[in-house]
C-alpha positions in Angstrom: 14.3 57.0 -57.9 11.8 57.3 -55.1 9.6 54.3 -54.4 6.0 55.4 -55.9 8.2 56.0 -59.1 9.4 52.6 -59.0 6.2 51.4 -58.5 4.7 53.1 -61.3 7.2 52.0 -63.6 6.3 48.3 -62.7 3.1 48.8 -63.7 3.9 48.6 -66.9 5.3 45.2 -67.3 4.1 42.9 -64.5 5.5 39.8 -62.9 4.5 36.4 -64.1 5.1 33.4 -62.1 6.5 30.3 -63.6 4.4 28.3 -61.5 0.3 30.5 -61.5 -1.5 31.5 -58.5 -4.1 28.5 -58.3 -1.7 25.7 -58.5 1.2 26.8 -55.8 -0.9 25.2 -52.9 -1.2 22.0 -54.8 2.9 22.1 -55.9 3.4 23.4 -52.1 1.3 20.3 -50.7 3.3 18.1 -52.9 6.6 19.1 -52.1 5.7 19.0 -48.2 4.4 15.7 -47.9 7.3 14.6 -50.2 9.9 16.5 -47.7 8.2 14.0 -44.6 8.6 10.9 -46.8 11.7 11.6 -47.7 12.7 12.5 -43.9 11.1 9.2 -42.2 13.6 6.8 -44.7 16.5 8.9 -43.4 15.5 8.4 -40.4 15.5 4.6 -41.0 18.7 4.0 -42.5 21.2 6.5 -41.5 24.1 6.6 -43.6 26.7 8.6 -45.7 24.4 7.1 -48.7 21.3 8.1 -47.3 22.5 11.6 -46.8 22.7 11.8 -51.0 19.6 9.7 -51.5 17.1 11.3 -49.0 18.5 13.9 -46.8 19.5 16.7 -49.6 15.8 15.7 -51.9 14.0 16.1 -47.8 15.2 19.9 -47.3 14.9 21.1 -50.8 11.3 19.5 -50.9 10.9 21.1 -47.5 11.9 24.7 -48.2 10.4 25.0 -51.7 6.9 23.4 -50.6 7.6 26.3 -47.8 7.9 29.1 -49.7 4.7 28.0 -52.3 2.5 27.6 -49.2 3.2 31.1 -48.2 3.1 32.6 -51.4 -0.7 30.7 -51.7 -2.2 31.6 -48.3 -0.7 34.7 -47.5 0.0 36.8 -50.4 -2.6 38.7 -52.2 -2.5 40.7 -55.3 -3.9 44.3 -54.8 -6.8 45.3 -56.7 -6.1 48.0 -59.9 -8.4 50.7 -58.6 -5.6 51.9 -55.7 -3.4 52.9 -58.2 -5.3 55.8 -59.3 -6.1 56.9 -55.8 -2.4 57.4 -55.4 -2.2 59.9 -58.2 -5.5 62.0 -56.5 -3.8 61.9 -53.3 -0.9 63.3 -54.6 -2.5 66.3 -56.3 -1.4 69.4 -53.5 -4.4 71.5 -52.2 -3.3 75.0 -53.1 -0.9 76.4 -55.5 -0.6 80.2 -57.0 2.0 81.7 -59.0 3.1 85.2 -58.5 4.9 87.3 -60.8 5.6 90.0 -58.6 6.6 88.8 -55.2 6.9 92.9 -54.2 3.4 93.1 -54.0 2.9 90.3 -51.4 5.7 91.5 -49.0 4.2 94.9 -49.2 0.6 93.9 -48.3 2.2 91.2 -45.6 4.2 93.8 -44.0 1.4 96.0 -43.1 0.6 93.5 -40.4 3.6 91.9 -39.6 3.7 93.7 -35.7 3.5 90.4 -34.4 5.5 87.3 -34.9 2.6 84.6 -36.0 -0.3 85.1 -38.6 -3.2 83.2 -39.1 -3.7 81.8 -42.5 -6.5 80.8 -44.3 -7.1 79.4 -48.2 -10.3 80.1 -50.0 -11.6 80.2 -53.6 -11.1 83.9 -53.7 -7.6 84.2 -52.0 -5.9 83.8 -49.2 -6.8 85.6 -45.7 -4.0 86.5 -42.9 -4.7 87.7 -39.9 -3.0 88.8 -36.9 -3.5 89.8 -33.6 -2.3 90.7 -29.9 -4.2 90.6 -27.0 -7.4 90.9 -28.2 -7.2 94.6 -28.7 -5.9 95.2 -31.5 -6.0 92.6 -35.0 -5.1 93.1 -38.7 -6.1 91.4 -41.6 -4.6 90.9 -44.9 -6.3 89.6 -48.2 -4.0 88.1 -51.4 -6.5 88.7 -53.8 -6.6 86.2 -56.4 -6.0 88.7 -58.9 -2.3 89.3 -57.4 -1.7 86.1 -59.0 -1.0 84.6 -62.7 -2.3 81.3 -61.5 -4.1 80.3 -58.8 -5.5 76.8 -58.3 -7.7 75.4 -55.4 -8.6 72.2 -54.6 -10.6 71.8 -51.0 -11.0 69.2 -49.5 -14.2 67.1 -48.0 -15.0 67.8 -44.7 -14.8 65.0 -42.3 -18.0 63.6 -41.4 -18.7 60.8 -38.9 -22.5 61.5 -38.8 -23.8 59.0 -41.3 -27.1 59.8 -41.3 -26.7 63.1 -42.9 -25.7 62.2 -46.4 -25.5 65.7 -48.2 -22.9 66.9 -45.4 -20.4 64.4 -46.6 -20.2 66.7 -49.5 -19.4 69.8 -47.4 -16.2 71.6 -48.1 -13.9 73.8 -45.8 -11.0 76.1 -45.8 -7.8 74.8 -45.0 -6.8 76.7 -41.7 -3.1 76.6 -40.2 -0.9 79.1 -38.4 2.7 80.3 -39.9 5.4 82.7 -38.6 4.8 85.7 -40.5 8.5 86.9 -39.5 9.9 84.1 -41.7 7.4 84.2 -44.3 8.5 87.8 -44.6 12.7 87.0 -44.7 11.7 84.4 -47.7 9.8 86.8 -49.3 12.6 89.5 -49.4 15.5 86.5 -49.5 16.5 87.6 -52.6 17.2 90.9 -51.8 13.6 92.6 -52.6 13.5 96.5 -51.5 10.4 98.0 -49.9 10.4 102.1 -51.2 8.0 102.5 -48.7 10.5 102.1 -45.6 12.8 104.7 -46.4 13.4 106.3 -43.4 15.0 109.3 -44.7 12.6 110.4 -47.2 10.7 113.9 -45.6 7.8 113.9 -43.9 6.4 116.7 -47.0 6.8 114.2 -49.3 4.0 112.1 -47.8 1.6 114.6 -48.5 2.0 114.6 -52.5 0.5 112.5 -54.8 1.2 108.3 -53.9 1.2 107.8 -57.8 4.9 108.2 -59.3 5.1 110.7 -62.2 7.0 108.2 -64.8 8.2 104.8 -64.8 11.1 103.3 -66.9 13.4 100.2 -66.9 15.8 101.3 -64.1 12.9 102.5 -61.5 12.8 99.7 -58.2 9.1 98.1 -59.5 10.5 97.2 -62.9 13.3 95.9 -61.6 11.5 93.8 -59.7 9.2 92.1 -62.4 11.4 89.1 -62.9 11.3 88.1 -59.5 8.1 85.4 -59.2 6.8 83.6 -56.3 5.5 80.6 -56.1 3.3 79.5 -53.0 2.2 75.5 -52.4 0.1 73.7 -49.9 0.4 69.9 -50.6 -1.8 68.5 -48.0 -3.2 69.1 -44.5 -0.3 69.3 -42.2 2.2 69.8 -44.5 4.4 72.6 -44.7 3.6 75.5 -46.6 5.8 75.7 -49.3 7.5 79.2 -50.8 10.2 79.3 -53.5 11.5 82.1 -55.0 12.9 82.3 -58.7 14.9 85.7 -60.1 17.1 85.3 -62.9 17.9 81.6 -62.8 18.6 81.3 -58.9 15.6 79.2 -57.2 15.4 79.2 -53.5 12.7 76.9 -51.7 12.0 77.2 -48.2 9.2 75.0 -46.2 7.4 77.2 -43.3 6.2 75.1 -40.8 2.4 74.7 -40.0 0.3 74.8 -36.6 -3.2 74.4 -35.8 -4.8 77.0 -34.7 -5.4 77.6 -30.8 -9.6 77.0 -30.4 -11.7 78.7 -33.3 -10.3 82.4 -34.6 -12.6 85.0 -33.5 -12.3 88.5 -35.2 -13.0 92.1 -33.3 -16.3 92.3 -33.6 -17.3 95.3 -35.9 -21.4 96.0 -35.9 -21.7 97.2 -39.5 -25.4 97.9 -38.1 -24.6 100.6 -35.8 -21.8 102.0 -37.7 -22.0 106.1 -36.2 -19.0 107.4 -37.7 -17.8 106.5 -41.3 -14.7 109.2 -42.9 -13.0 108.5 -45.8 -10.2 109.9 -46.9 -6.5 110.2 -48.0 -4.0 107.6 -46.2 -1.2 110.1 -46.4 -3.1 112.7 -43.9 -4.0 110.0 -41.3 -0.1 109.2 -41.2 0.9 112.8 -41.3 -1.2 113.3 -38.3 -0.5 110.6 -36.4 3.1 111.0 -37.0 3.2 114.8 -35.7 1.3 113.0 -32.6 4.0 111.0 -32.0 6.5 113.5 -31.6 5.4 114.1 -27.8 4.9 110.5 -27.0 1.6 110.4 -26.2 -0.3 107.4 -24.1 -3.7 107.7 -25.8 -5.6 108.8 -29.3 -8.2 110.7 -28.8 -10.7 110.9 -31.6 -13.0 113.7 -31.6 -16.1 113.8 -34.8 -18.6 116.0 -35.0 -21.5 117.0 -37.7 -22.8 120.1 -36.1 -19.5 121.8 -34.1 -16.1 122.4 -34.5 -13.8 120.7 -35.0 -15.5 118.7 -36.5 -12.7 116.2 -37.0 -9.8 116.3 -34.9 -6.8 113.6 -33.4 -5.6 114.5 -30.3 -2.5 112.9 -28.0 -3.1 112.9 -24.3 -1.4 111.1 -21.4 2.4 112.0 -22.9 5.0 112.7 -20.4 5.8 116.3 -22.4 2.2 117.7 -23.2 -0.8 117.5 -25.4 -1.4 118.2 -28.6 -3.9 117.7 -31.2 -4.6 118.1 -35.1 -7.9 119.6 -36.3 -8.7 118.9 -39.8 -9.7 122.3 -41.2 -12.6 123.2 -42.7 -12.6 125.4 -46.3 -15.3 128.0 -45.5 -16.2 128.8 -48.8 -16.6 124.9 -49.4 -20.0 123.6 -48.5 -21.7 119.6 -48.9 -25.0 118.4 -47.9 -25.5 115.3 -46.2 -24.9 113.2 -49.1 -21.5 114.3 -49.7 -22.1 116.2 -52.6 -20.1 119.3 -53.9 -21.4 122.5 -53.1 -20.6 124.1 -55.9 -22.8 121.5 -58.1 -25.3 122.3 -55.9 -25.4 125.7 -56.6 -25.2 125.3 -59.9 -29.1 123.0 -59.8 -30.5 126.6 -58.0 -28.6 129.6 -59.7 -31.8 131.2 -60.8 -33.9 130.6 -57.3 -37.0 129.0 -58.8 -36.2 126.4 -56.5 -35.3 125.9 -52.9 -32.4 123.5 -51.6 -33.9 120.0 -50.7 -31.0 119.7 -47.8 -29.6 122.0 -46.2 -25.8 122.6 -46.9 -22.9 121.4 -44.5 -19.3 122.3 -43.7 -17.3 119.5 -43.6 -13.1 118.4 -43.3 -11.9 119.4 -46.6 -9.3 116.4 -46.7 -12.2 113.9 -46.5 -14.1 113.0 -49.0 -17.5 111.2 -47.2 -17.6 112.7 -43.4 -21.3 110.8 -41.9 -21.1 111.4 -38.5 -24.5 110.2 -36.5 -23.7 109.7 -33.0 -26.7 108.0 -30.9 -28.9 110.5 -28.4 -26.9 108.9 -25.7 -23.5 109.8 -26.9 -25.0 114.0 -27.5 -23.8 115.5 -30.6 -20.4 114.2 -30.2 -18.4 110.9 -30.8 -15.2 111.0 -28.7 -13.3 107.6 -28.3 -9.4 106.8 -26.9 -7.6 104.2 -28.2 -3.5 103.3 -27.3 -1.3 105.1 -29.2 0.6 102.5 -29.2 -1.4 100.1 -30.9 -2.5 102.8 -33.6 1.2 103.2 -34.6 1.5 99.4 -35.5 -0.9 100.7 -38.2 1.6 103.3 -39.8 3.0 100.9 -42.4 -0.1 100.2 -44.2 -1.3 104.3 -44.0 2.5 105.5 -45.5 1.4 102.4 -48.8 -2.2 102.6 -48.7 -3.8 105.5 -51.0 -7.3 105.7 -49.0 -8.5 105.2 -45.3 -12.0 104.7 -44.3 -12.3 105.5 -40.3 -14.9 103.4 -38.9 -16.4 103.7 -35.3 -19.8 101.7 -34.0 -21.5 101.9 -31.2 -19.5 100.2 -28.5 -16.6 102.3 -29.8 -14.6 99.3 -32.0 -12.4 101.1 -34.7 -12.2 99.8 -37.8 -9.1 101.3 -40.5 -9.7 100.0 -43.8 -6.9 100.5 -46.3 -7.2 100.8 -50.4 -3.8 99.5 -51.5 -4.0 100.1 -55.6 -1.0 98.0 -57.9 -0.2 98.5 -60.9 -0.9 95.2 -63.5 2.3 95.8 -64.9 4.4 95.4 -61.8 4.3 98.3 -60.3 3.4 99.6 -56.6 0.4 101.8 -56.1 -0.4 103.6 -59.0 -2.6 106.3 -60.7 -5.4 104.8 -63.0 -4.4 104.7 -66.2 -7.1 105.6 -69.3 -5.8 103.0 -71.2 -4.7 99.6 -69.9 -5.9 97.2 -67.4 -7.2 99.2 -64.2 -5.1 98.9 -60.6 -5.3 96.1 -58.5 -7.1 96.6 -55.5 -6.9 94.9 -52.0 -7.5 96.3 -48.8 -6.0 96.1 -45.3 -8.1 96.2 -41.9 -7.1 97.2 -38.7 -9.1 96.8 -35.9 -8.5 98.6 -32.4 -10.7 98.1 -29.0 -11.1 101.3 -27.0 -9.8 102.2 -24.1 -11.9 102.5 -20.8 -12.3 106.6 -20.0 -12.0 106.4 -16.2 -11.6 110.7 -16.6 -15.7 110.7 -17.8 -17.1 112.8 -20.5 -16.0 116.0 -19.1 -13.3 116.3 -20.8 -14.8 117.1 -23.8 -16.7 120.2 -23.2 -13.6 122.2 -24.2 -13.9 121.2 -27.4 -17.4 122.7 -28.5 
């Protein structure tokens, strides 16, 4: 029995003193000044008689009145209302419940190219990040709705400005650092399988459909639904908690916690001057850049366009075997206007030719399905930017789980992937929306990438009109 148990259970039935709290410095006195009587007539007559008679009766008088006298000056009672406060204290900041501790490792992996992660707790979930030399930085968010339960309790923000009252009330987000490599061996301690890294699955299957055709008891997501998760953050400082339960067998491990170096800083993205913006399937963007890699090249060349072809193209340049590059073709008899509407519906407003198109038509990728490319004046009618390759491939986990990519470029050339993971309610990995039932999951996974410095000039880009 620990010792805040023992002293709640002594709550219950507290101590009363024979002799009460008012009257020990009067019995204390008492026996004091009795002890020095008693003492000063041994001191008189010293005998074997006078042992009995006054010696014994001097240093019991002496070590009671003692004890009373400390017991009335320096012992205090504590006041009731500190009780409670233990209880509050004890109550841990953050606690969520998962049923499906698949999904987490899957989301977690996507970023797990570097050995520490960034974590931070909010109302809405839980925010990773991670990041390596300022150039390149993922993020990870645990939606809330990953989890059966999910309780946060902030706490006040430490204020030693008195004057400003209604900041005493201010709340933050915990903040700590983690090792995302063990948080990743707890997740998968009990032996959890990720589908997605088989290696010797064909490249051919990556280009069919991410949704599985049928799902019954013996596929790897259903076996997986009775292994739960349970994530807890007592206090600030503490570790942060992770115990796994699967069919009886509980395993709790404590991660240790760090503060964070200086204030976290992400790659700046201006949404403002976003000038290129494609979305489209995940399972093209890691077809492409996995035909890239086969000539191992030093640099990813992206190439957009709106007005000449390609109009969307990858290219690898700087290998030590040679260059190559994957154009995203364009379905001639397939046209969109600006707003990324279908041609065909289009067509279909102005069949009869009362009317003239309010936009003209455009070709555009096929295999995207919003392609807004507006480079500035300064950048002409092309947006080329080159990026490690290197870097890029620390992305191809979350492009062989995700089911949709949105390429993002601004101004001063930042790259932003954003990834729609879908899961399925039931337990399953990304999924096909269902007509009936609760729709997918969705959480997302950024990458960020800072471009390379092109020493070469813009030269190298004429070829490609």
């Amino acid at each position: 029995m620990s010792l805040n148990e023992v002293w709640e259970a002594a709550s219950a039935s507290p101590f009363a003193p024979l002799i009460a709290k008012d009257s020990q410095f009067f019995v204390g006195f008492t026996l004091l000044l009795a002890a020095f009587i008693l003492t000063g007539l041994f001191g008189l007559n010293r005998s074997f008689l006078s042992i009995v008679s006054f010696g014994v009766p001097a240093a019991l008088a002496f070590g009671f009145g003692a004890v009373f006298m400390i017991c009335a000056v320096g012992v205090y009672p504590s006041p009731p209302t500190q009780a409670p406060k233990l209880r509050m204290d004890s109550e841990p900041i953050f606690t969520a419940v998962s049923s499906n501790a698949h999904q987490l490792y899957t989301l977690l992996q996507c970023i797990g190219f570097t050995s520490k992660v960034t974590v931070q707790i909010t109302p809405d979930g839980i925010r990773f990040s991670a990041e390596e030399l300022r150039v390149i930085q993922g993020l990870a968010f645990l939606d809330k709705a990953l989890f059966s339960s999910y309780t946060f309790n902030p706490p006040a923000a430490d204020n030693n400005d008195n004057d400003n009252d209604s900041a005493s009330d201010t709340v933050y987000y915990p903040c700590f650092v983690i090792s995302l490599s063990a948080l990743l061996e707890t997740l998968k301690i009990l032996n959890i399988n990720d589908p997605s890294g088989n290696s010797s699955a064909s490249r051919a299957s990556s280009v069919q459909p991410a949704f599985p055709s049928g799902s019954n008891a013996f596929t790897a997501p259903s076996v997986l639904l009775g292994r739960s998760c349970i994530i807890r953050y007592p206090s600030e400082g503490a570790p942060l908690s992770v115990t796994m339960i699967d069919t009886g067998i509980k395993t709790t491990c404590d991660l240790t916690t760090y503060e964070p170096e200086g204030s976290e800083v992400d790659i700046p993205l201006q949404r403002d001057a976003i000038v290129m913006k494609i979305i489209m399937r995940s399972a093209w963007l890691h077809n492409a850049v996995t035909e890239l890699a086969a000539t191992n090249p030093a640099a990813l060349k992206i190439s957009a366009s709106a007005t000449h072809e390609p109009f969307f193209a990858l290219s690898g340049t700087g290998g030590p075997f040679s260059e190559s590059s994957v154009e995203f073709s364009v379905d001639q008899g397939n046209t969109r206007a600006p707003g990324s509407r279908p041609a065909a519906a289009a067509a279909a407003d102005n069949d009869d030719g009362d009317r003239p198109r309010a936009k003209k038509a455009r070709l555009v990728p096929t295999v995207t399905e919003t392609f807004l490319v507006s480079p500035p004046s300064s950048m002409g009618s092309r947006i080329m930017q080159r990026y490690k390759f290197a870097l890029i491939q620390k992305a191809a986990r979350a492009m062989a789980v995700a089911n949709k990519v949105s390429i993002r470029g601004d101004r001063q050339g930042v790259l932003s992937l954003q990834f729609m993971v879908e899961f399925d309610p039931y337990g399953g990995s990304s999924t096909r929306p269902q007509k009936v039932g609760p729709p997918p999951i969705v959480t997302f996974v950024d990458f960020r990438f800072v471009p390379l410095l092109d020493e070469d000039g813009d030269d190298e880009g004429d070829d490609l009109f």
